[in-house]
C-alpha positions in Angstrom: 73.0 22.0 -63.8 74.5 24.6 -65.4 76.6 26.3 -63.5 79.0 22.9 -63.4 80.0 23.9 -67.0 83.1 25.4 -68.4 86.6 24.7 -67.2 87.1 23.3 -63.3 83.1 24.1 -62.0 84.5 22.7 -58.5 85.3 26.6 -58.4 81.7 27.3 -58.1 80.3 25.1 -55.5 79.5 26.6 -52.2 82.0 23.8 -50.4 85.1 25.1 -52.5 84.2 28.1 -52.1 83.7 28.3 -48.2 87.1 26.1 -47.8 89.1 29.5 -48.6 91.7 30.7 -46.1 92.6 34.1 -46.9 90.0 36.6 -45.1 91.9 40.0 -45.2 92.0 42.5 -42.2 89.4 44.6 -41.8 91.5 47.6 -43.2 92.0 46.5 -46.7 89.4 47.9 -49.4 91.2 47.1 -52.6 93.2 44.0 -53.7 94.3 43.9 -57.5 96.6 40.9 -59.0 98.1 42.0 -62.3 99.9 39.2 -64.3 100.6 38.4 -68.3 98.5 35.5 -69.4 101.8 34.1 -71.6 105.2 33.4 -69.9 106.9 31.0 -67.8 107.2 33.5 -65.1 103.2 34.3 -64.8 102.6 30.6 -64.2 102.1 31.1 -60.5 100.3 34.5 -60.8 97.7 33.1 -63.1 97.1 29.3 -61.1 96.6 31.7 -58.1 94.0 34.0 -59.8 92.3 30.9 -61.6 91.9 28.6 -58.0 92.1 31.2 -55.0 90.5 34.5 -56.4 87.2 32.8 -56.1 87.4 31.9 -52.4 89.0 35.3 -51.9 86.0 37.1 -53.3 83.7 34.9 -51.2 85.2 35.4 -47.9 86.1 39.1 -48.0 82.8 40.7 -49.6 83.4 44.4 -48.7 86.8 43.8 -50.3 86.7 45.1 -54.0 89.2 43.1 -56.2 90.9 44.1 -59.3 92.9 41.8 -61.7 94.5 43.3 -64.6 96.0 41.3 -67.5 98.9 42.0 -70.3 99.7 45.4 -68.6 102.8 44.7 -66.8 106.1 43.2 -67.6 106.4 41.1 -64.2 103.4 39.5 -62.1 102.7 41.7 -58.9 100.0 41.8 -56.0 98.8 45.1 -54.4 97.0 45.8 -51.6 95.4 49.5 -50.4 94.4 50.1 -46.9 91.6 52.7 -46.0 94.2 55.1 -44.5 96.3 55.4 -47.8 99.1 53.2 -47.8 99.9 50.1 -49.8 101.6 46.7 -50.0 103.3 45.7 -52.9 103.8 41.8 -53.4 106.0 40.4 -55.9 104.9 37.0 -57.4 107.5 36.4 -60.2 108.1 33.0 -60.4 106.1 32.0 -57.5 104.0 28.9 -57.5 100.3 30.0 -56.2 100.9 27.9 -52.8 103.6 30.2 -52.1 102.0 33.4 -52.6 98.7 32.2 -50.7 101.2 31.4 -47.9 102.7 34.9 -48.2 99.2 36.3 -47.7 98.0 34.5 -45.7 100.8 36.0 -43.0 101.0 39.4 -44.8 97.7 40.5 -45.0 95.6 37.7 -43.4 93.9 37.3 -40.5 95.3 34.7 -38.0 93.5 32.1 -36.8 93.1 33.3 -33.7 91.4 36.2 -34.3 88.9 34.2 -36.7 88.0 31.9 -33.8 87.4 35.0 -31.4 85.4 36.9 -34.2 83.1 33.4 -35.2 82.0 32.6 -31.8 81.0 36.4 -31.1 79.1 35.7 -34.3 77.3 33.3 -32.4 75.8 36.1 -30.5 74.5 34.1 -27.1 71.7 37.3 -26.6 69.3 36.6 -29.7 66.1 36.4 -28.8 65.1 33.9 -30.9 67.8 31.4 -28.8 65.8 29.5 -25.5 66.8 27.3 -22.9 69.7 27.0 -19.8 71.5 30.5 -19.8 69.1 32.6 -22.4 67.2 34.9 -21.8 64.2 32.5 -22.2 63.8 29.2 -20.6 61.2 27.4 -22.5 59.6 28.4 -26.1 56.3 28.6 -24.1 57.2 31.8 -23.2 57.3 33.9 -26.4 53.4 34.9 -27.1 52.0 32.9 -29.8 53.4 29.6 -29.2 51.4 26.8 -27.5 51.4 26.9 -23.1 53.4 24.3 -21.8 51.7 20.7 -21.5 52.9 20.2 -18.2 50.5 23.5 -17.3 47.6 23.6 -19.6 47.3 20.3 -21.1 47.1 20.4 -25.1 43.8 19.2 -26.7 43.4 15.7 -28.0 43.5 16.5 -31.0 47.1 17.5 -30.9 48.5 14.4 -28.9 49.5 11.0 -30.9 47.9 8.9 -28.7 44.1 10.1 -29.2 45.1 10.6 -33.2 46.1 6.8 -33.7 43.2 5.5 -31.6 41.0 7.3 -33.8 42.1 5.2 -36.8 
């Protein structure tokens, strides 16, 4: 498999990647990290970019994300909202839990709000969904599909019993 080459390829599995807990608010367009790739107090900058940016990119698709390296003197984290304004995080000397945690109540959604917006994902009106409380109560219903047996009973050669006593 060649996508489970290079350094850590857990970061590439679908699992890893869905087991992210930052999903931004829905006003945030751009999120850029920039940190120094040499110096004690970019540690925490650069474990945060190498484990969490993945899942960050995963979960927030309309999100674009920007990191920029060796172009500042001290880690930072900025954030632009559609309307114009910013958020400016500092991450100097921060260990990447910490600045996950920050996010997360910064500039995350709360878990509240993700439960409320996964089940009306769910979306109880597609037509494709039958049974108790659809729209639908049996698949029998939709044109195409086979009649119910219990109205127009199926032909022989579709029930087990008169296939096996053929053999």
């Amino acid at each position: 498999m060649p996508f489970m080459k290079g350094r850590a390829p857990i970061r590439r599995t679908l699992n890893y990647l869905n087991a992210g807990k930052l999903v931004f608010k829905d006003k945030i367009r751009i999120f850029s990290v920039a940190y120094n790739i040499y110096g004690q107090n970019n540690n925490g900058a650069k474990d945060f970019v190498f484990w969490f940016l993945p899942q960050i990119q995963y979960k927030n698709p309309d999100v674009q994300v920007v990191t920029m390296k060796n172009l500042t003197p001290s880690p930072f984290i900025k954030c632009y909202f559609e309307d114009g304004r910013r958020i400016l995080v500092d991450v100097d000397n921060k260990s990447k839990e910490d600045i996950l945690d920050h996010l997360l109540n910064t500039v995350g959604k709360s878990k509240e709000v993700l439960e409320a917006e996964a089940t009306a994902a769910e979306k109880k009106d597609n037509p494709a969904n039958f049974g108790v409380g659809c729209e639908r109560a049996c698949i029998c219903e939709i044109y195409g599909q086979v009649p119910c047996p219990g109205v127009v009973p199926l032909p022989k050669s579709m029930r087990g019993k008169y296939l096996n006593q053929r053999d």
